[in-house]
PDB file of N, CA, C, O and CB in Angstrom:
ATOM      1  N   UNK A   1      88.704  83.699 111.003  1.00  0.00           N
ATOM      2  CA  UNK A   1      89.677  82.651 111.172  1.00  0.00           C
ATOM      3  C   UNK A   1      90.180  82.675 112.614  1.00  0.00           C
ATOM      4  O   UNK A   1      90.444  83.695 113.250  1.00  0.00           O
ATOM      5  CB  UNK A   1      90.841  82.811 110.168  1.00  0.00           C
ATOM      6  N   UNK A   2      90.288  81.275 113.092  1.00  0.00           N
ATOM      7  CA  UNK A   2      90.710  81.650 114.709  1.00  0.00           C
ATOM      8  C   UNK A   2      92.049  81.674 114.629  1.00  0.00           C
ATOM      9  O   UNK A   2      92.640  81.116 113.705  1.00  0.00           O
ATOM     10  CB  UNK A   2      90.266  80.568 115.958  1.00  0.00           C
ATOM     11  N   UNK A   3      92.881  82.553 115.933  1.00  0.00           N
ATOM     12  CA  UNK A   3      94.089  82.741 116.440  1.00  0.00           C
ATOM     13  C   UNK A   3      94.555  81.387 116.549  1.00  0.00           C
ATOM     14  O   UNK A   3      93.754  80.479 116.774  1.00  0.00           O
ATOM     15  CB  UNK A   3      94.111  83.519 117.673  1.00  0.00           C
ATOM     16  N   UNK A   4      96.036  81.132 116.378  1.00  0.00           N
ATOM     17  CA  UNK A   4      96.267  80.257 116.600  1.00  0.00           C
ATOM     18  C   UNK A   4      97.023  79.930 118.242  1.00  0.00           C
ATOM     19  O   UNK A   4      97.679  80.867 118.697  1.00  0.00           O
ATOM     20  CB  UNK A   4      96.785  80.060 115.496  1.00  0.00           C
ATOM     21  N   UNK A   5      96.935  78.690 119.065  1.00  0.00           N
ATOM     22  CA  UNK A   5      97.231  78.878 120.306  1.00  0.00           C
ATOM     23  C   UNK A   5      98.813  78.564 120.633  1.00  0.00           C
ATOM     24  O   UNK A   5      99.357  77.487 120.384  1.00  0.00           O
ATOM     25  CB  UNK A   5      96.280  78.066 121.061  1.00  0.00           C
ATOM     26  N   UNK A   6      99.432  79.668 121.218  1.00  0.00           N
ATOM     27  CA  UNK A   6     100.834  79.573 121.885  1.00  0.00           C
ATOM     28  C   UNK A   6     101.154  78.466 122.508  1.00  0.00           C
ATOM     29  O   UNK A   6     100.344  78.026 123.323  1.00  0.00           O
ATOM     30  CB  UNK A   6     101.062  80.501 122.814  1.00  0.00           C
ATOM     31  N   UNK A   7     102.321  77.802 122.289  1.00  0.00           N
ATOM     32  CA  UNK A   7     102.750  76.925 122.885  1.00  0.00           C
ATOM     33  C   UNK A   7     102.774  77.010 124.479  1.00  0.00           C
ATOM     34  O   UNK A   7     103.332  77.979 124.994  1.00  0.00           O
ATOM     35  CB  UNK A   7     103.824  76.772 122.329  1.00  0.00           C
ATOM     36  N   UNK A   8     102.124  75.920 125.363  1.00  0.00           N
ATOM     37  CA  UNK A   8     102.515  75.973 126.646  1.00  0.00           C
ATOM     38  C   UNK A   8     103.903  76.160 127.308  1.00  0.00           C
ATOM     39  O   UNK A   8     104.906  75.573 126.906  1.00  0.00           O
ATOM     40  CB  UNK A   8     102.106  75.015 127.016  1.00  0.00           C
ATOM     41  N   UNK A   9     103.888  76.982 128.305  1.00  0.00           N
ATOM     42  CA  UNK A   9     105.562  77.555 128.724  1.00  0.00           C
ATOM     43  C   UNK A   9     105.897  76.173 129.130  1.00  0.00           C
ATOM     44  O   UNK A   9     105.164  75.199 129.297  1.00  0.00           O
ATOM     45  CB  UNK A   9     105.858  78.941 130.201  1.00  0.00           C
ATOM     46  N   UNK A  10     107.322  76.332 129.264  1.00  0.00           N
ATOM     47  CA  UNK A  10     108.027  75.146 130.328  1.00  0.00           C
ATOM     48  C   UNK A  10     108.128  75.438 131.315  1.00  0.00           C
ATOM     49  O   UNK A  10     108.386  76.631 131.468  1.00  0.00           O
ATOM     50  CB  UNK A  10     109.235  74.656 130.208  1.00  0.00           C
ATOM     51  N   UNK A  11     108.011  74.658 132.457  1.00  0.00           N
ATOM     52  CA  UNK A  11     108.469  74.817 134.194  1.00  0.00           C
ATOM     53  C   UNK A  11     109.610  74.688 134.243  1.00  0.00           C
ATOM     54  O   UNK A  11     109.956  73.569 133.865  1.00  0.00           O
ATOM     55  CB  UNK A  11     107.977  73.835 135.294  1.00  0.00           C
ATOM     56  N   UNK A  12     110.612  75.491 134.619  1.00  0.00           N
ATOM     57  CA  UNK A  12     112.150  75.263 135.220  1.00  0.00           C
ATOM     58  C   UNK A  12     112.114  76.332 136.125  1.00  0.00           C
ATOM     59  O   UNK A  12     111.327  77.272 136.234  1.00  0.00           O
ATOM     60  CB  UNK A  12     113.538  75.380 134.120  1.00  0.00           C
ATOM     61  N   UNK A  13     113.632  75.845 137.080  1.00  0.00           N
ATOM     62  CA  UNK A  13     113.772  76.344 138.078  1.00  0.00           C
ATOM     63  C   UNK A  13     112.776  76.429 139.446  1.00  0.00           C
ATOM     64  O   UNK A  13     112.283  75.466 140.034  1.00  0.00           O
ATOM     65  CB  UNK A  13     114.041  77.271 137.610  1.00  0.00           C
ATOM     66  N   UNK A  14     112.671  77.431 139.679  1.00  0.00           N
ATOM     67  CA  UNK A  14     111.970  77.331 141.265  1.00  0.00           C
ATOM     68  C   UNK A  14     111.034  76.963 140.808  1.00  0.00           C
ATOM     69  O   UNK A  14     110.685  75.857 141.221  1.00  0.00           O
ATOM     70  CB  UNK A  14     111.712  78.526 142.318  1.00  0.00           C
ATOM     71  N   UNK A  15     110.202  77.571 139.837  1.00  0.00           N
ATOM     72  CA  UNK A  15     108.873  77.357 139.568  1.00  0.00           C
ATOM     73  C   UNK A  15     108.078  75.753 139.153  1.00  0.00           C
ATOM     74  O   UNK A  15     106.928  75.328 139.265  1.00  0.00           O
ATOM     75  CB  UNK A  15     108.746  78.298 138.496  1.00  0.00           C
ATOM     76  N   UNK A  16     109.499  75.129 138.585  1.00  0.00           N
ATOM     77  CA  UNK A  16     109.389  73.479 138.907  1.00  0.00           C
ATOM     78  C   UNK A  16     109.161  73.042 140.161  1.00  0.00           C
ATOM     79  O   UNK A  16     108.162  72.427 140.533  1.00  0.00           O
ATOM     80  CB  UNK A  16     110.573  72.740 138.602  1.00  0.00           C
ATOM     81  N   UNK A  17     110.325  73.440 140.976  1.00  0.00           N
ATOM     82  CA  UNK A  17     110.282  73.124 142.269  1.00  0.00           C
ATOM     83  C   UNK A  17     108.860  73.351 143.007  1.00  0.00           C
ATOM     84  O   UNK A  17     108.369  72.402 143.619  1.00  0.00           O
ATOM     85  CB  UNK A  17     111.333  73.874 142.873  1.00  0.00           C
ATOM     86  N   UNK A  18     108.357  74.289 142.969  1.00  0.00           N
ATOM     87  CA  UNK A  18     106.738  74.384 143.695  1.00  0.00           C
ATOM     88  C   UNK A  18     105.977  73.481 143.112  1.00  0.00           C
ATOM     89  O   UNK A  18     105.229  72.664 143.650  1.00  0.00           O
ATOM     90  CB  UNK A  18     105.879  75.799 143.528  1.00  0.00           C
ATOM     91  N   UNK A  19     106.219  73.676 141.855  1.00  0.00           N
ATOM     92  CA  UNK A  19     104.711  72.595 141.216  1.00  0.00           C
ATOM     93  C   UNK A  19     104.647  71.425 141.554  1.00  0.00           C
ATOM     94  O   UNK A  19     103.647  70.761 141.829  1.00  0.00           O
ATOM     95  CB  UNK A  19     104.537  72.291 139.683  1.00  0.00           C
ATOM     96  N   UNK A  20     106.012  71.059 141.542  1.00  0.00           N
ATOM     97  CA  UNK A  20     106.485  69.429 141.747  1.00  0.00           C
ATOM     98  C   UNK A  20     105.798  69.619 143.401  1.00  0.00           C
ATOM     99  O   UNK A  20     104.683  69.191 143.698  1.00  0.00           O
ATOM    100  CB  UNK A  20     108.718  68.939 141.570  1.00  0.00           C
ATOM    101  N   UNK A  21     106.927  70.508 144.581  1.00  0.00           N
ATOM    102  CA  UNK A  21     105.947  70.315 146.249  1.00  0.00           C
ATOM    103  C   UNK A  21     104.386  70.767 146.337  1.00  0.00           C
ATOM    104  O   UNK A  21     103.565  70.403 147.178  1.00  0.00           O
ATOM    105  CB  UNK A  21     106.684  71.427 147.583  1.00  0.00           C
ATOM    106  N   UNK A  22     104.206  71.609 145.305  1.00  0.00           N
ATOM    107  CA  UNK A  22     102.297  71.245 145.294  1.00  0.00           C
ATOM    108  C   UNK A  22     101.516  70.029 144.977  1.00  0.00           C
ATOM    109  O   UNK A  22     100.477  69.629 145.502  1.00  0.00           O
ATOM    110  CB  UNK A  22     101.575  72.044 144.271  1.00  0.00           C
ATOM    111  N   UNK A  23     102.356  69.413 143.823  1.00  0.00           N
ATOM    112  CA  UNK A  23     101.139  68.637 143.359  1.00  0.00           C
ATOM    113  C   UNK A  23     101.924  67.087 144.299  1.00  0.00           C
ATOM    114  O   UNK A  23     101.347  66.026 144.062  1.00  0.00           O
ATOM    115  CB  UNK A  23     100.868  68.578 141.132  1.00  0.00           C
ATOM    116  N   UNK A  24     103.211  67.013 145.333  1.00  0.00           N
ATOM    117  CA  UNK A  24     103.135  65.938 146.203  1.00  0.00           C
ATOM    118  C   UNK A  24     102.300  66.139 147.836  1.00  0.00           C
ATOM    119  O   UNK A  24     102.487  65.343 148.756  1.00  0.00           O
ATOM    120  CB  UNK A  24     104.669  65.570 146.346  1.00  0.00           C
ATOM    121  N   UNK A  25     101.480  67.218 147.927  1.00  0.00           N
ATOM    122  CA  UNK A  25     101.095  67.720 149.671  1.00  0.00           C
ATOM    123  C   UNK A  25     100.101  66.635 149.752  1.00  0.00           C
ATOM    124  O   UNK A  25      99.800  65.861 148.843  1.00  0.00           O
ATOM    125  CB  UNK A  25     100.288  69.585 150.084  1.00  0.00           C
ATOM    126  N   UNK A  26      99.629  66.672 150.947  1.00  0.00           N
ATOM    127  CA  UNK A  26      98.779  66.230 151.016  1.00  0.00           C
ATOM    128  C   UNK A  26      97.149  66.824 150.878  1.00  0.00           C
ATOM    129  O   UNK A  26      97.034  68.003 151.212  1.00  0.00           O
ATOM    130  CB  UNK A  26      99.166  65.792 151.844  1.00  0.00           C
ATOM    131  N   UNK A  27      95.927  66.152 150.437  1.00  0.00           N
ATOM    132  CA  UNK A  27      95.155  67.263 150.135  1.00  0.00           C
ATOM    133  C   UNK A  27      94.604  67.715 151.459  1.00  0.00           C
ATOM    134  O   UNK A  27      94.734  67.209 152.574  1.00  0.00           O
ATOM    135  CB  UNK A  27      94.079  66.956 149.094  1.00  0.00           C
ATOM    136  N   UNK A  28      93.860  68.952 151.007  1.00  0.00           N
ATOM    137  CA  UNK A  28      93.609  69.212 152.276  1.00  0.00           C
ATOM    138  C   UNK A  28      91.728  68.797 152.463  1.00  0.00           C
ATOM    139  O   UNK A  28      90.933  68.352 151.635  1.00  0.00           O
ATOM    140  CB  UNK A  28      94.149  70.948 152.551  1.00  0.00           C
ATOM    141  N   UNK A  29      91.560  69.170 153.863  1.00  0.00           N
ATOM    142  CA  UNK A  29      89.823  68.606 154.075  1.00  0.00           C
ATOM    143  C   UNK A  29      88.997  69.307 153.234  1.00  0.00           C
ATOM    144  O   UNK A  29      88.190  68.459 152.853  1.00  0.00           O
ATOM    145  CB  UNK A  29      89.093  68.859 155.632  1.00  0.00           C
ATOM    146  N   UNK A  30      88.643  70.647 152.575  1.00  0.00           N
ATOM    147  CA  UNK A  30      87.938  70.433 151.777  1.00  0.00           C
ATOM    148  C   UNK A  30      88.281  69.260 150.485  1.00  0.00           C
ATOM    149  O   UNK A  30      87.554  68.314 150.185  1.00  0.00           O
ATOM    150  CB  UNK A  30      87.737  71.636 151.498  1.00  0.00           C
ATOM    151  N   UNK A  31      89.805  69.689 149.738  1.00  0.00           N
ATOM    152  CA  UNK A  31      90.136  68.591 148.665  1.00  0.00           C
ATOM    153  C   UNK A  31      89.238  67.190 148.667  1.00  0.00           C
ATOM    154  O   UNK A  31      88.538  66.710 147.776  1.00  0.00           O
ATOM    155  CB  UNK A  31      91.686  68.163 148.900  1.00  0.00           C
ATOM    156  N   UNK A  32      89.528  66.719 150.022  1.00  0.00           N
ATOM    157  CA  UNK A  32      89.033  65.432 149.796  1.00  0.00           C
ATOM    158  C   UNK A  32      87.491  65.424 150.094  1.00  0.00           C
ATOM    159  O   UNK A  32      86.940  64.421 149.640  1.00  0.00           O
ATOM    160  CB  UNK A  32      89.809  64.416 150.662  1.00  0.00           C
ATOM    161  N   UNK A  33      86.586  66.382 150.806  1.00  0.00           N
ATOM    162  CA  UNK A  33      85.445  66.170 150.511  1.00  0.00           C
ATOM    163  C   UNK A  33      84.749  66.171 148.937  1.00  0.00           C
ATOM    164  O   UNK A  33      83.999  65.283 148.531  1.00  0.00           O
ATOM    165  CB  UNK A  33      84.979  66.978 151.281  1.00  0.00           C
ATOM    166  N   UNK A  34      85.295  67.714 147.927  1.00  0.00           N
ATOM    167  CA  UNK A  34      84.995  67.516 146.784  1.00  0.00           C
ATOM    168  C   UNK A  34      85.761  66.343 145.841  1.00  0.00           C
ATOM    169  O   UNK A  34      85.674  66.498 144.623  1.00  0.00           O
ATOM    170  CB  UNK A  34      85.083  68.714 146.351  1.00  0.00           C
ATOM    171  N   UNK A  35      86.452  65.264 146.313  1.00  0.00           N
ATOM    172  CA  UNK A  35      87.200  63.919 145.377  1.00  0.00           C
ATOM    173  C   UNK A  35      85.938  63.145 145.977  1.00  0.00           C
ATOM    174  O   UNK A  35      85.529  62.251 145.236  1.00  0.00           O
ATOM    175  CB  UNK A  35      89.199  63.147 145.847  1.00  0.00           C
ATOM    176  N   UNK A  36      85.181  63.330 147.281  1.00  0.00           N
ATOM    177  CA  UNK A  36      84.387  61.810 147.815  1.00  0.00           C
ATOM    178  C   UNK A  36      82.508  62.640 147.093  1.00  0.00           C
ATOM    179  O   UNK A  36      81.520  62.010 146.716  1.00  0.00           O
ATOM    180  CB  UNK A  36      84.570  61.416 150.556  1.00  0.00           C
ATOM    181  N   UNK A  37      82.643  63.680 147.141  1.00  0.00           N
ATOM    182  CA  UNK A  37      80.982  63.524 146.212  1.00  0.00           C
ATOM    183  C   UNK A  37      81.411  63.540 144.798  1.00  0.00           C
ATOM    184  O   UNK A  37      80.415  63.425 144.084  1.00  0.00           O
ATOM    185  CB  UNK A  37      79.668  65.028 146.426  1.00  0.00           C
ATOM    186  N   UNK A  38      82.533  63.641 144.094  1.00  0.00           N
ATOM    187  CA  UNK A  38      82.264  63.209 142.964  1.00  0.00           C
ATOM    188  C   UNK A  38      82.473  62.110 142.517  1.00  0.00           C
ATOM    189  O   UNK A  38      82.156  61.768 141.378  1.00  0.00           O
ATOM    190  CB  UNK A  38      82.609  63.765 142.340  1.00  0.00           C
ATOM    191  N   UNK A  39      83.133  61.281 143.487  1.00  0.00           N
ATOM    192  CA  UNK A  39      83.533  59.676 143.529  1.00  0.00           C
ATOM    193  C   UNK A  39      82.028  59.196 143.634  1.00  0.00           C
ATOM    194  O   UNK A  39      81.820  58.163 142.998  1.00  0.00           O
ATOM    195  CB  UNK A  39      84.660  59.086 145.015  1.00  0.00           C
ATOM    196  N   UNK A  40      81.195  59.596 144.141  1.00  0.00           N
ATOM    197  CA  UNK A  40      79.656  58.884 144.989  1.00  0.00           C
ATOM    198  C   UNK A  40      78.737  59.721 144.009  1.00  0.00           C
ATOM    199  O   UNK A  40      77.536  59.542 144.207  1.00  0.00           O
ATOM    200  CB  UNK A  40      79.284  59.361 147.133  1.00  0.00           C
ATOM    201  N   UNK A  41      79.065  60.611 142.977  1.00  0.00           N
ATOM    202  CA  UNK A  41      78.088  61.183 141.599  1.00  0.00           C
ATOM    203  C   UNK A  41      77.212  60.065 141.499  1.00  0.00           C
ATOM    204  O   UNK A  41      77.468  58.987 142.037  1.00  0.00           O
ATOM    205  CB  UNK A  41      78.939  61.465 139.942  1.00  0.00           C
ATOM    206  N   UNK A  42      76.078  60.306 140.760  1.00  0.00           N
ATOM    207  CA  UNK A  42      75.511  59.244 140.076  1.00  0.00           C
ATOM    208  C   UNK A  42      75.335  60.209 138.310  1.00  0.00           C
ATOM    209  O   UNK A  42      74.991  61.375 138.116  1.00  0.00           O
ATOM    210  CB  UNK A  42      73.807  58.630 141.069  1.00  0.00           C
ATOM    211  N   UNK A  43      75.746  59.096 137.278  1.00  0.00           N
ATOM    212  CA  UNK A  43      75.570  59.886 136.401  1.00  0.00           C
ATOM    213  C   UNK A  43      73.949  59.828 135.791  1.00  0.00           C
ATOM    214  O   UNK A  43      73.284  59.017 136.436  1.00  0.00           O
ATOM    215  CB  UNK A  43      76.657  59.600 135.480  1.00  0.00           C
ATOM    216  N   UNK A  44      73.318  60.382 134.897  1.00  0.00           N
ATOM    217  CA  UNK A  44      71.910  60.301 134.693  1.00  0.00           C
ATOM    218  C   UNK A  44      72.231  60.458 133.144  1.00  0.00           C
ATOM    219  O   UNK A  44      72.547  61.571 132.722  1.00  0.00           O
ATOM    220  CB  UNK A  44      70.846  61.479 135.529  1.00  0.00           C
ATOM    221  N   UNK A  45      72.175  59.642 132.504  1.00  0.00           N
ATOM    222  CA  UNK A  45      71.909  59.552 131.164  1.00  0.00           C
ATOM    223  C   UNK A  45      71.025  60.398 130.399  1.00  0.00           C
ATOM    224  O   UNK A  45      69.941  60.543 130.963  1.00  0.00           O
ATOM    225  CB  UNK A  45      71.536  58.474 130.994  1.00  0.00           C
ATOM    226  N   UNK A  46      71.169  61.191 128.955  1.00  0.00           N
ATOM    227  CA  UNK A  46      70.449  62.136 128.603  1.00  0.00           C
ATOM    228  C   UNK A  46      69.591  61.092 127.317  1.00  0.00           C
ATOM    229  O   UNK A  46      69.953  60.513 126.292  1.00  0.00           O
ATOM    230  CB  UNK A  46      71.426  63.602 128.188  1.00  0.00           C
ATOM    231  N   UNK A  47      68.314  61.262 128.052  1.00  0.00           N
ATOM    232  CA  UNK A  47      67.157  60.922 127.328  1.00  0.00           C
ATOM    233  C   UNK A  47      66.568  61.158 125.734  1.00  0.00           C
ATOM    234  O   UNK A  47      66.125  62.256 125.397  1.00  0.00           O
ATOM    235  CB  UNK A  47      66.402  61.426 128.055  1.00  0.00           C
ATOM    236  N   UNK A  48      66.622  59.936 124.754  1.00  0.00           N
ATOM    237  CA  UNK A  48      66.929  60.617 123.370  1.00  0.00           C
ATOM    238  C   UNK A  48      68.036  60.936 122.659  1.00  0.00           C
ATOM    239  O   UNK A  48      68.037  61.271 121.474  1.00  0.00           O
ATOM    240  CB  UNK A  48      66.528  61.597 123.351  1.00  0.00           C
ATOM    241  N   UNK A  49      69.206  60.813 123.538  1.00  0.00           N
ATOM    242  CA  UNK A  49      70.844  60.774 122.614  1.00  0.00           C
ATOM    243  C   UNK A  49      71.189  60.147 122.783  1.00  0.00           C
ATOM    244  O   UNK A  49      71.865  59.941 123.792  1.00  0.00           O
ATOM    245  CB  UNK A  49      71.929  61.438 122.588  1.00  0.00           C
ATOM    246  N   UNK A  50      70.901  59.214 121.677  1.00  0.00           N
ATOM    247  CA  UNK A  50      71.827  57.963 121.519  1.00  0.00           C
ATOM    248  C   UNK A  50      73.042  58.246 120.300  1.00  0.00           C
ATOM    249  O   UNK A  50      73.866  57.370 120.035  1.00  0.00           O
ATOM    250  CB  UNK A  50      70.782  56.553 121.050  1.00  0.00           C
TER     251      UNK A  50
END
């Protein structure tokens, strides 16, 4: 029988505060190279699963 999974913590306090100034930075030059090849992916359809 599987474990059952713990509720995700809450963010308060400082630790809000970072997440919130991390996830507004700007990205940095790798960031945006890996957002522009997976923007320009091509996907390839699997042959036989329909």
């Amino acid at each position: 029988m599987a474990k059952p999974i713990a509720p995700t913590p809450v963010f308060e306090g400082d630790d809000l505060d970072k997440l919130v100034k991390y996830m507004k930075r700007p990205l940095t030059k790798k960031e945006k190279e890996i957002n522009e090849r997976l923007k320009n992916h091509r996907d390839v359809p699997m042959i036989g699963f329909d």
